[in-house]
Gaussian input, Z-matrix of N, CA and C with variables (Angstrom, degrees):
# hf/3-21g

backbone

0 1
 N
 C     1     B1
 C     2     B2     1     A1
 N     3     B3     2     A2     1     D1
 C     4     B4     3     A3     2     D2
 C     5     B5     4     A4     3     D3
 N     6     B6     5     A5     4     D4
 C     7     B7     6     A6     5     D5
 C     8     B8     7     A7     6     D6
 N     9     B9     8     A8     7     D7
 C    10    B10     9     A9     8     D8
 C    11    B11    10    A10     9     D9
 N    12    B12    11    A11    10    D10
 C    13    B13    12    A12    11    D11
 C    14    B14    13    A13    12    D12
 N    15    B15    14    A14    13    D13
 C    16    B16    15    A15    14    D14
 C    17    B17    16    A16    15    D15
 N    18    B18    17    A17    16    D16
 C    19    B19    18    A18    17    D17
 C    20    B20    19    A19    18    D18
 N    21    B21    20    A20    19    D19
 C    22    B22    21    A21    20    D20
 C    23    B23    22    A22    21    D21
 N    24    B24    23    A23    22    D22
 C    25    B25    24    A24    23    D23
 C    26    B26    25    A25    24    D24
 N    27    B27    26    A26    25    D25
 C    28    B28    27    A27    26    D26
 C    29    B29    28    A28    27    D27
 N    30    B30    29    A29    28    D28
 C    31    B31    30    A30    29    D29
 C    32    B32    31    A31    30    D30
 N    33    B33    32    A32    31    D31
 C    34    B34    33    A33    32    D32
 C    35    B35    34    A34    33    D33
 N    36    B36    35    A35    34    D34
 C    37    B37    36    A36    35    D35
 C    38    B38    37    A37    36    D36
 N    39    B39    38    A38    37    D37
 C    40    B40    39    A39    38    D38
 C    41    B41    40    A40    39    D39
 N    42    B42    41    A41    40    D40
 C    43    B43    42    A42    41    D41
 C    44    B44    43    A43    42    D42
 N    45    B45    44    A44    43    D43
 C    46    B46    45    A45    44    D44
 C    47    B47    46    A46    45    D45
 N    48    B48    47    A47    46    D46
 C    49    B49    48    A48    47    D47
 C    50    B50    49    A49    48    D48
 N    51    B51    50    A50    49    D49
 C    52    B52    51    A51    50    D50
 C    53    B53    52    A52    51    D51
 N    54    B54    53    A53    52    D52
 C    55    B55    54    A54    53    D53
 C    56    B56    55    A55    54    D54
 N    57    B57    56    A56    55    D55
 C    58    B58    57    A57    56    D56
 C    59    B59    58    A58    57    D57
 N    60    B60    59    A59    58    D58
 C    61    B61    60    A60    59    D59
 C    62    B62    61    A61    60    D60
 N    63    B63    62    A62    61    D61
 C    64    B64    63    A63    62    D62
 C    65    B65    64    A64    63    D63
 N    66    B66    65    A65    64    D64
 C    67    B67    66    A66    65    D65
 C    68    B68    67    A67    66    D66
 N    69    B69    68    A68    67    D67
 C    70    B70    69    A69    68    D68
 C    71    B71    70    A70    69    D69
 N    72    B72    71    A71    70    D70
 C    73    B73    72    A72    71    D71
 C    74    B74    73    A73    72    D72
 N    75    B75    74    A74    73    D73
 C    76    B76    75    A75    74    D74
 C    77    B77    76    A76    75    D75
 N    78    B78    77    A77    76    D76
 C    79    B79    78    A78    77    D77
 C    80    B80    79    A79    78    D78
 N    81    B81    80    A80    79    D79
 C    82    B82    81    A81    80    D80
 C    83    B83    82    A82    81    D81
 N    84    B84    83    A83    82    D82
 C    85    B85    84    A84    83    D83
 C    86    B86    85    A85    84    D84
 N    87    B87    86    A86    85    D85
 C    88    B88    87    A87    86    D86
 C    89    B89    88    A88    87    D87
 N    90    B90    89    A89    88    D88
 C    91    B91    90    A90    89    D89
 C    92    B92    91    A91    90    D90
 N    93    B93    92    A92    91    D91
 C    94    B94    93    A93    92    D92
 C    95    B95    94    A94    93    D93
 N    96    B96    95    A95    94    D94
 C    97    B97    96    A96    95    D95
 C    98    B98    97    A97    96    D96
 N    99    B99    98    A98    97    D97
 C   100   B100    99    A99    98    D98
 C   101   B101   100   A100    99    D99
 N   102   B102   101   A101   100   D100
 C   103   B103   102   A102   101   D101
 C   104   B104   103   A103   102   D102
 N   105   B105   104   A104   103   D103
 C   106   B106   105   A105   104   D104
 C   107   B107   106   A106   105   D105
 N   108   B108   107   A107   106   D106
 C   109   B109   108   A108   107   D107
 C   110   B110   109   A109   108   D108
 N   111   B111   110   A110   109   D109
 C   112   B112   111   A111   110   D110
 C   113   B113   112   A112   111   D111
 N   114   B114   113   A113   112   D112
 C   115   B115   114   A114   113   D113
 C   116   B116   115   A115   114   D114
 N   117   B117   116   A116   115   D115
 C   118   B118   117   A117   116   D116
 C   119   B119   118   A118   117   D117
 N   120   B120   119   A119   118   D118
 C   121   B121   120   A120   119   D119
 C   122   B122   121   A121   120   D120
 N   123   B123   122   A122   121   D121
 C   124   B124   123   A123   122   D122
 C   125   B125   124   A124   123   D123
 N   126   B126   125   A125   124   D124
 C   127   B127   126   A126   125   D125
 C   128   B128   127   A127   126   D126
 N   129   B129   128   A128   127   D127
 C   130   B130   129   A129   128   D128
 C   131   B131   130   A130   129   D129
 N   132   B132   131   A131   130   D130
 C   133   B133   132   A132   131   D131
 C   134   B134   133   A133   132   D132
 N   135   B135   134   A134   133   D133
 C   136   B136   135   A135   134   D134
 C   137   B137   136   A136   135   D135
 N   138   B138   137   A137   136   D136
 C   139   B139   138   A138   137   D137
 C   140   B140   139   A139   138   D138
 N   141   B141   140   A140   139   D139
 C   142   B142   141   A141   140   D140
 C   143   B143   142   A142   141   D141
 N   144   B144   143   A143   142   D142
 C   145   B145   144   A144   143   D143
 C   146   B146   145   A145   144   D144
 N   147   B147   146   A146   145   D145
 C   148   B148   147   A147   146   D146
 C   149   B149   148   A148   147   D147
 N   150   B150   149   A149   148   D148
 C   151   B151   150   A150   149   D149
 C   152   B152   151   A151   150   D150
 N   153   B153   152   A152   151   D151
 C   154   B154   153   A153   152   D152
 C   155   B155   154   A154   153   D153
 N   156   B156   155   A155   154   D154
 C   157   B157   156   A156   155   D155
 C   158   B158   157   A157   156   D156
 N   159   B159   158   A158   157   D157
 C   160   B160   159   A159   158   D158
 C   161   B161   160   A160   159   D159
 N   162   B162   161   A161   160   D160
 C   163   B163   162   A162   161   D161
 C   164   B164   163   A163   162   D162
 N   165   B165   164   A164   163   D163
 C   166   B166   165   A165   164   D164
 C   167   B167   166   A166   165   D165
 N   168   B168   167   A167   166   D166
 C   169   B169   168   A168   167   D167
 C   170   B170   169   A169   168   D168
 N   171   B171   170   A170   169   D169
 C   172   B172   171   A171   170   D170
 C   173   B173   172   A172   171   D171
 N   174   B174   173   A173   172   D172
 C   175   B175   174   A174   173   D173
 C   176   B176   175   A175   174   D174
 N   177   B177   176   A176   175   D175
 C   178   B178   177   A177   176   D176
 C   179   B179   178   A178   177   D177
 N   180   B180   179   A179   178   D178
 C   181   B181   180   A180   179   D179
 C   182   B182   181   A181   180   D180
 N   183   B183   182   A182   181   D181
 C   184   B184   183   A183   182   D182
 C   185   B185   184   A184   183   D183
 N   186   B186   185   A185   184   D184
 C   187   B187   186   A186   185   D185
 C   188   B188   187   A187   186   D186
 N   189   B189   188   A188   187   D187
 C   190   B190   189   A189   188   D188
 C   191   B191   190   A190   189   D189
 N   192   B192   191   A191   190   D190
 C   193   B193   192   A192   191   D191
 C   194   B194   193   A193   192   D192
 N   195   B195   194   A194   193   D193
 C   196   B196   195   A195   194   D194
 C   197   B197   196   A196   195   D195
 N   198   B198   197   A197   196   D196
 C   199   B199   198   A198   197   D197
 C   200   B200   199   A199   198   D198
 N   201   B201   200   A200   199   D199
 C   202   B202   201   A201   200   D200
 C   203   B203   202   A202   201   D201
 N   204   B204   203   A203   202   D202
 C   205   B205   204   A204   203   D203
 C   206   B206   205   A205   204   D204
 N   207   B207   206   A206   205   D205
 C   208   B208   207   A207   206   D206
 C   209   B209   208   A208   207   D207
 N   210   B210   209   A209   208   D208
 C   211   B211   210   A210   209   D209
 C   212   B212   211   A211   210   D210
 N   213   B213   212   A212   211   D211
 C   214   B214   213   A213   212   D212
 C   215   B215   214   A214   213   D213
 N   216   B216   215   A215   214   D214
 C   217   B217   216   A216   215   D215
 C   218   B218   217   A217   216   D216
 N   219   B219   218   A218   217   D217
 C   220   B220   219   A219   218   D218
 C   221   B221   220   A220   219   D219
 N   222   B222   221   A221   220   D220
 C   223   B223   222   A222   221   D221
 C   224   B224   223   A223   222   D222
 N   225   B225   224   A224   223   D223
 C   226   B226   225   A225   224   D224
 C   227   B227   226   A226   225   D225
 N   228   B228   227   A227   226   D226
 C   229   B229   228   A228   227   D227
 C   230   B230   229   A229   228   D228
 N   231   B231   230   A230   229   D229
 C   232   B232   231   A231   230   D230
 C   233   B233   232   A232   231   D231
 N   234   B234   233   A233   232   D232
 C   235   B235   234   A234   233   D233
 C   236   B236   235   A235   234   D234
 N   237   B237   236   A236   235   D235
 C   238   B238   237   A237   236   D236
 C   239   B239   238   A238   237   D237
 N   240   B240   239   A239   238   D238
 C   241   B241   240   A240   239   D239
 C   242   B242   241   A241   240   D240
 N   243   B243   242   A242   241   D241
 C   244   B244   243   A243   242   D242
 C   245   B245   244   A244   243   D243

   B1=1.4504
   B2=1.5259
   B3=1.5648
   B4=1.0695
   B5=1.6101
   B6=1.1245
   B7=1.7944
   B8=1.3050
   B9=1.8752
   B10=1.9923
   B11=1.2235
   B12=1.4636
   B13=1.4421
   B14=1.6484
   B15=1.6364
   B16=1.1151
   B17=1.9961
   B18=1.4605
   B19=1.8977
   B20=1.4414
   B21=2.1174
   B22=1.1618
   B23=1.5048
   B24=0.9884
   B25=1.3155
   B26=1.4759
   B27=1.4165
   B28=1.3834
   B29=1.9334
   B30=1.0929
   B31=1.5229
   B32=1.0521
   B33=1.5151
   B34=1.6071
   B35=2.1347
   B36=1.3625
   B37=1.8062
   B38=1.5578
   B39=1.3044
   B40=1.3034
   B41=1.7753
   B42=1.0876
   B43=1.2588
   B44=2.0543
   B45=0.9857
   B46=1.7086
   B47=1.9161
   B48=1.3185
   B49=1.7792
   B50=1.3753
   B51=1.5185
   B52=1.1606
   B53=1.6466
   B54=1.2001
   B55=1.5284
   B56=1.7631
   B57=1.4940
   B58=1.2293
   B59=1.8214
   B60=1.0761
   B61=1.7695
   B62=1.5026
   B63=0.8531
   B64=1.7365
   B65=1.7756
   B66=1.4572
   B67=1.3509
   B68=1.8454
   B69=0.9238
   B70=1.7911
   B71=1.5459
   B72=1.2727
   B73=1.5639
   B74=1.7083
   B75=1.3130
   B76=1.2713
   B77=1.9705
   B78=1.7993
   B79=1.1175
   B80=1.9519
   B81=1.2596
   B82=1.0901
   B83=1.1329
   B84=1.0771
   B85=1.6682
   B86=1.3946
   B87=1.4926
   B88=1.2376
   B89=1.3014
   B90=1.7590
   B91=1.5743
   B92=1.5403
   B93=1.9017
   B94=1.7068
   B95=1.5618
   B96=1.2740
   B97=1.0197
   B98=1.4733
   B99=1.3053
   B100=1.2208
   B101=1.4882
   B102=0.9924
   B103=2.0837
   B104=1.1963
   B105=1.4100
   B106=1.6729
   B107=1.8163
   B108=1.2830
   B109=1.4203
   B110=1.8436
   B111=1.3750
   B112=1.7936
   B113=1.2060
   B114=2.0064
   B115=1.6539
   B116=1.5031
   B117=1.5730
   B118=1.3435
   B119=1.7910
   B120=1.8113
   B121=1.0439
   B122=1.9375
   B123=1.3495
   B124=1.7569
   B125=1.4682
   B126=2.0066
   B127=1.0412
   B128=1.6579
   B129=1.3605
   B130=1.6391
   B131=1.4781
   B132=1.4974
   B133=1.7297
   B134=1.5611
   B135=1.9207
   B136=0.9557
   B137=1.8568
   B138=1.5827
   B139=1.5383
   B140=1.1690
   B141=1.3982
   B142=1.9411
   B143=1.6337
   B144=1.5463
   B145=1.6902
   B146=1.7336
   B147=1.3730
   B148=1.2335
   B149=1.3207
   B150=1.3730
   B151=1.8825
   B152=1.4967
   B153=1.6954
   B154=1.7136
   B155=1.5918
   B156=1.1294
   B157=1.2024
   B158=1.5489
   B159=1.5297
   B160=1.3019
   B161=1.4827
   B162=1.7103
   B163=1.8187
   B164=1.3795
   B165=1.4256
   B166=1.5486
   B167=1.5193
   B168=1.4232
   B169=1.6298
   B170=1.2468
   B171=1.4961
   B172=1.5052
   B173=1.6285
   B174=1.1726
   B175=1.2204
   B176=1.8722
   B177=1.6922
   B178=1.9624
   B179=1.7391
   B180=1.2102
   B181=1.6154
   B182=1.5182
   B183=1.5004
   B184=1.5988
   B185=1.3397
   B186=2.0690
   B187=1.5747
   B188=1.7491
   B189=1.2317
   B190=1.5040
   B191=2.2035
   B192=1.1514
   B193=1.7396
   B194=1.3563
   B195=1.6560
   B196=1.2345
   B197=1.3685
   B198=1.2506
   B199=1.9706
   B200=1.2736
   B201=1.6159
   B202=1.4749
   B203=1.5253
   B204=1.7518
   B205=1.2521
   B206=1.4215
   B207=1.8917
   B208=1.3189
   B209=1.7805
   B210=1.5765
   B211=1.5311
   B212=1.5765
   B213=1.2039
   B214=1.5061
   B215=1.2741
   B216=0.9973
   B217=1.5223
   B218=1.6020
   B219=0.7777
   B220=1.9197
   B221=1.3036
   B222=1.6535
   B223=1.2562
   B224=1.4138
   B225=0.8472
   B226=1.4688
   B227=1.2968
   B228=1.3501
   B229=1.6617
   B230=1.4899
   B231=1.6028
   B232=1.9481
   B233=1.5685
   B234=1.2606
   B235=1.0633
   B236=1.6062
   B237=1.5107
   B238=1.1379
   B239=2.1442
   B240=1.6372
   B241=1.7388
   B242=1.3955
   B243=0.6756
   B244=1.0787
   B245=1.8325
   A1=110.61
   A2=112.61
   A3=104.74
   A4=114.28
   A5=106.99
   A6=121.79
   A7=115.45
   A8=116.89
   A9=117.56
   A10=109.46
   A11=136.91
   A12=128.08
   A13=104.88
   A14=112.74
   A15=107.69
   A16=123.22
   A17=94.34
   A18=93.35
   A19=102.81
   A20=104.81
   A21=102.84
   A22=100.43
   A23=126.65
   A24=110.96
   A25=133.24
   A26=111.78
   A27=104.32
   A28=102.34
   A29=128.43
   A30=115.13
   A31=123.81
   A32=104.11
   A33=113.57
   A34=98.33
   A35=95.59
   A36=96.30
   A37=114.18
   A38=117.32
   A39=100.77
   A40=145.69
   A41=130.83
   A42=140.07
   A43=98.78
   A44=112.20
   A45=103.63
   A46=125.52
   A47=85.30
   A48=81.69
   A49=136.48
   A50=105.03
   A51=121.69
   A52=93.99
   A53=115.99
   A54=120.08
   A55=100.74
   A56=109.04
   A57=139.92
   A58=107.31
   A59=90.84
   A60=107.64
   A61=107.72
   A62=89.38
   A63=105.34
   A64=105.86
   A65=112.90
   A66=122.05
   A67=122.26
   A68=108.68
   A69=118.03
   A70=114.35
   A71=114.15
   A72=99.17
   A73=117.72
   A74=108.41
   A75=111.81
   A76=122.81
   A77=90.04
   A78=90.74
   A79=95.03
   A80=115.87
   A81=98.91
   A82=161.15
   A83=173.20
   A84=160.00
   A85=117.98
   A86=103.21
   A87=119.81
   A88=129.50
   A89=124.22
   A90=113.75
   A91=74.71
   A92=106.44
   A93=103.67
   A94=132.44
   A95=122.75
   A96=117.64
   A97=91.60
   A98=155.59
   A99=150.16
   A100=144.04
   A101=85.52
   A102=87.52
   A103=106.10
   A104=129.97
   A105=114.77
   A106=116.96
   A107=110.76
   A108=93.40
   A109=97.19
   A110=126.88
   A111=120.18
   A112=89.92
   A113=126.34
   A114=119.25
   A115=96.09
   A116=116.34
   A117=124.54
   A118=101.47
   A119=105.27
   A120=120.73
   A121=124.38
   A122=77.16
   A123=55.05
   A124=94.48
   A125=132.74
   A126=112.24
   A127=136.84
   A128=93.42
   A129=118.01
   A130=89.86
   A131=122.93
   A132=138.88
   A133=97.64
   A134=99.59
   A135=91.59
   A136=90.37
   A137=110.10
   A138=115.60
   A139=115.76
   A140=125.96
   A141=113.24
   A142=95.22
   A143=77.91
   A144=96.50
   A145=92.03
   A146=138.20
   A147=124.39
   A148=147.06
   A149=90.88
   A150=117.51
   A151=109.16
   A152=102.19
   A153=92.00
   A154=113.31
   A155=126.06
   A156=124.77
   A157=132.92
   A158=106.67
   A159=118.57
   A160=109.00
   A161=105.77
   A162=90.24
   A163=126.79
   A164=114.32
   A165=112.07
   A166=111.57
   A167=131.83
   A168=142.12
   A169=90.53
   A170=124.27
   A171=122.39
   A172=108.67
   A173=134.92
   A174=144.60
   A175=92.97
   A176=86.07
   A177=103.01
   A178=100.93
   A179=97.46
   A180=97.08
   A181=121.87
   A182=101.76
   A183=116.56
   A184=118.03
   A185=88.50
   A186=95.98
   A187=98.20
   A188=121.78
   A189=117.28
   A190=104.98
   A191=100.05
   A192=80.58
   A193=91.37
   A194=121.47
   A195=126.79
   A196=117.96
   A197=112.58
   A198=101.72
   A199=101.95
   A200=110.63
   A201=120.73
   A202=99.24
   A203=140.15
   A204=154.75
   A205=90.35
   A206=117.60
   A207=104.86
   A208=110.47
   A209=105.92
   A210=110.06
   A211=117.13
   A212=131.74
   A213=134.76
   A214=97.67
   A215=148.73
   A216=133.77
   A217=109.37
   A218=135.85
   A219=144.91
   A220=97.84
   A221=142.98
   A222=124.63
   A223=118.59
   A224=130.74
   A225=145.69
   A226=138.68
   A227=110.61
   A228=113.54
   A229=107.82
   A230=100.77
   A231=100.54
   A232=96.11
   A233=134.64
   A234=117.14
   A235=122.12
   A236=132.27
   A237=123.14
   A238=82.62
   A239=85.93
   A240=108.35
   A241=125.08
   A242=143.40
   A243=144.47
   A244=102.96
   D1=-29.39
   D2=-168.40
   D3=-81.25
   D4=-34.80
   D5=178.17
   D6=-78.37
   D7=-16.47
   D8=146.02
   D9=-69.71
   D10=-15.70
   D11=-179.24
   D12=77.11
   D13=12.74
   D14=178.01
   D15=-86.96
   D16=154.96
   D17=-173.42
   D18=-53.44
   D19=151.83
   D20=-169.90
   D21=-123.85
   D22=130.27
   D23=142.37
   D24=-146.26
   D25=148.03
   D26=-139.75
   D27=-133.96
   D28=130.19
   D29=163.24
   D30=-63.06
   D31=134.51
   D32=-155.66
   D33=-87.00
   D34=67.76
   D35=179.53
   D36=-95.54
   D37=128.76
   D38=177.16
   D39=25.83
   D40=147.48
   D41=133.81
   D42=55.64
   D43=68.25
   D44=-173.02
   D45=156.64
   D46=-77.84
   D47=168.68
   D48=-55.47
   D49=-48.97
   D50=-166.95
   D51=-63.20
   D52=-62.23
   D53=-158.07
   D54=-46.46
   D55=-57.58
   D56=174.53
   D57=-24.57
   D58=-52.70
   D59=-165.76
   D60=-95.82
   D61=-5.05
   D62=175.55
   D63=61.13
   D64=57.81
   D65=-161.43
   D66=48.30
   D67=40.05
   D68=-170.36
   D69=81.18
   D70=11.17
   D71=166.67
   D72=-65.40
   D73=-29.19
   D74=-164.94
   D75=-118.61
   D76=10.33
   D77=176.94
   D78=-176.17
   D79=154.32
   D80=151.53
   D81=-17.28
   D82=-153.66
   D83=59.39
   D84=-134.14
   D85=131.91
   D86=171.81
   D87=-122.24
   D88=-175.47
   D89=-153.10
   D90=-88.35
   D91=150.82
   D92=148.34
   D93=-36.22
   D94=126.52
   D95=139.04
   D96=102.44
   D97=-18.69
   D98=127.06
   D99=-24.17
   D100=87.31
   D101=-155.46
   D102=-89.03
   D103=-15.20
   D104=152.31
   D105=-63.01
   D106=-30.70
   D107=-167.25
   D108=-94.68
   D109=1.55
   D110=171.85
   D111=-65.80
   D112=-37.20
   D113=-141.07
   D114=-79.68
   D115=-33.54
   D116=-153.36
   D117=-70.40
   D118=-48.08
   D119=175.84
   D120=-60.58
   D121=-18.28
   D122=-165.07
   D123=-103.77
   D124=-0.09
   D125=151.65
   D126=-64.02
   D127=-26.37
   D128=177.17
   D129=-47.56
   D130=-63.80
   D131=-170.74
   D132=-26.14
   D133=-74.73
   D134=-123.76
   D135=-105.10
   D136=30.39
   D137=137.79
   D138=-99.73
   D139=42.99
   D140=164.46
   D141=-72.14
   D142=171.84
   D143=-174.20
   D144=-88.45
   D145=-6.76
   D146=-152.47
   D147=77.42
   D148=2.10
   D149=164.92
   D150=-67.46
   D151=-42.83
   D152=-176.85
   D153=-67.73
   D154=-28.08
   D155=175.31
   D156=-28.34
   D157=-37.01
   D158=171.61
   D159=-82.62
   D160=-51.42
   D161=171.72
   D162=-45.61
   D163=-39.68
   D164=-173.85
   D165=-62.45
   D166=-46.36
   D167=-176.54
   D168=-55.63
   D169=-58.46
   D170=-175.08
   D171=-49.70
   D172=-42.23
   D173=-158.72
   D174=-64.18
   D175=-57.19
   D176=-162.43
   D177=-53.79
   D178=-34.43
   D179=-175.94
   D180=-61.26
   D181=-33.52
   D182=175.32
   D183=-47.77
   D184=-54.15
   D185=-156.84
   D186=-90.84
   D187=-27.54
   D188=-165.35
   D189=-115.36
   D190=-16.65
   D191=177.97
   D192=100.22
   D193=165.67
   D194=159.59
   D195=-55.83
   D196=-40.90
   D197=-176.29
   D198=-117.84
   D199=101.42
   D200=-171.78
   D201=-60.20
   D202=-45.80
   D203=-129.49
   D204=-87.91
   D205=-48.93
   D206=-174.63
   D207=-65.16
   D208=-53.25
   D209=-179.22
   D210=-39.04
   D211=-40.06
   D212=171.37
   D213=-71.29
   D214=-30.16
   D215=-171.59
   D216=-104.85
   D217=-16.42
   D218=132.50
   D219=-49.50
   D220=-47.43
   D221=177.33
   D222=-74.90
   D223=-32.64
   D224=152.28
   D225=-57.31
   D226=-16.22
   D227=174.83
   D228=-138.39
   D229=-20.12
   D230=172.45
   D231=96.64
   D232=2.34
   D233=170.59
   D234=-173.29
   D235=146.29
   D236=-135.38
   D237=-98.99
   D238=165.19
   D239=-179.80
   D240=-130.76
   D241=121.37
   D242=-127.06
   D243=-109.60

């Protein structure tokens, strides 16, 4: 989602999102299990003007590299394929 530049929003559970989102700069987050505040959030999302779009790719690039698909699969097998 992050490297489509698409809106995020994500439950803020443990060990993952938060870090990910860089505490909601880059995406939503909300408490578990609150389904008024996912609805509230993810309309907020998905009226951006489309400015965030570039922050988020920028974000994916940080955390994953240009080719997220190879980097997970170097994490997964120990070594890249060509």
């Amino acid at each position: 989602a992050l490297h489509a530049g698409l809106p995020i929003v994500s439950t803020d559970c443990p060990n993952g999102p938060d870090e990910i989102l860089a505490y909601g700069l880059y995406g939503k987050l909300v408490p578990c299990g609150d389904e008024s505040a996912f609805i509230d959030a993810l309309t907020q999302e998905l009226s951006d003007d489309g400015l965030a779009k570039a922050v988020r790719q920028e974000r994916a690039l940080q955390l994953s590299g240009p080719d997220p698909l190879r980097s997970h699969l170097k994490i997964l097998t120990g070594h890249d394929r060509e």
